[in-house]
C-alpha positions in Angstrom: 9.6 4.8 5.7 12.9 3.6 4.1 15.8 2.8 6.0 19.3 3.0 5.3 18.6 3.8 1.7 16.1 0.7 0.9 12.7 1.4 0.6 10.4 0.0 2.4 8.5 -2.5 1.3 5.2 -1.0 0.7 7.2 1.3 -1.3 8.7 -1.1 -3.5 5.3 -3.0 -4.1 3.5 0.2 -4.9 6.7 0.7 -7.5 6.4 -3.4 -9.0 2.6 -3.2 -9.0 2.4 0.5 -11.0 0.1 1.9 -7.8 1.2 5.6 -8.8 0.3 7.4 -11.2 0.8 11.0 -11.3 1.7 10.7 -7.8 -0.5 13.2 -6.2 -2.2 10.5 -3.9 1.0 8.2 -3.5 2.1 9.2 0.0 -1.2 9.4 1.6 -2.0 6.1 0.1 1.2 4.4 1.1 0.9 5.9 4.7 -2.9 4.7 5.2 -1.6 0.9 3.6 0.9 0.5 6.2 -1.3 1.6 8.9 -3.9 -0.9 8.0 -1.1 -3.3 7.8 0.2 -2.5 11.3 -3.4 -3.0 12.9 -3.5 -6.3 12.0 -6.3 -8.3 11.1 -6.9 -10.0 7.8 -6.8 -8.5 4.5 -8.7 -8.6 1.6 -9.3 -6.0 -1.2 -12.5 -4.9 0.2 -10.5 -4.4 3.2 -7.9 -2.6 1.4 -10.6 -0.5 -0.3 -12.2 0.5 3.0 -8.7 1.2 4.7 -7.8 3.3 1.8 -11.2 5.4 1.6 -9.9 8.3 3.2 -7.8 9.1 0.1 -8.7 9.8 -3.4 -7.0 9.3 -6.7 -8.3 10.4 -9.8 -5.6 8.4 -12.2 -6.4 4.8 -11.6 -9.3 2.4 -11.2 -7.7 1.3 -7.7 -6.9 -2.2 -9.2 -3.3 -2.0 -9.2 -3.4 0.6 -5.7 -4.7 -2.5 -4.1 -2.7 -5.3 -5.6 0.7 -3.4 -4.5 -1.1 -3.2 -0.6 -1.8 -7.4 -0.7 1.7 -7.4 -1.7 3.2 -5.1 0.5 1.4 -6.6 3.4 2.5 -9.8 2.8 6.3 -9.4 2.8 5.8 -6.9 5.7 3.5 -9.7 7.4 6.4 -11.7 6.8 9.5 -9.9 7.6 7.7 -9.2 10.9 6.8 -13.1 11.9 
């Protein structure tokens, strides 16, 4: 996902929001976040929790997995507008 040497920004929010752990889950997690990003639609955290289903991490209560999606989404929502 980065470019040119800068992360992307899903990257960086899972980094600012502590979203990894041990880092077993981390690429599968950032993968699915940006796919639910790119399909659009609103999000919420249940939304985020749904998206992110598919993938299981055993470190974390999800709380800060989901706060570094909102805020990944929301500079991707707006670097794309």
């Amino acid at each position: 996902l980065a470019e040119n040497e800068a992360s992307h920004p899903m990257q960086k929010a899972f980094n600012e929001c502590h979203g990894l752990q041990c880092g077993f889950c981390t690429p599968g997690m950032i993968m699915s976040a940006v796919d639910l990003v790119n399909k659009g639609g609103a999000l919420s955290p249940t939304a985020v929790r749904e998206g992110l289903s598919g993938n299981i991490c055993r470190c974390t209560g999800y709380q800060n997995i989901v706060a570094a999606v909102m805020q990944g989404a929301a500079v991707m929502q707006e670097q794309s507008s």
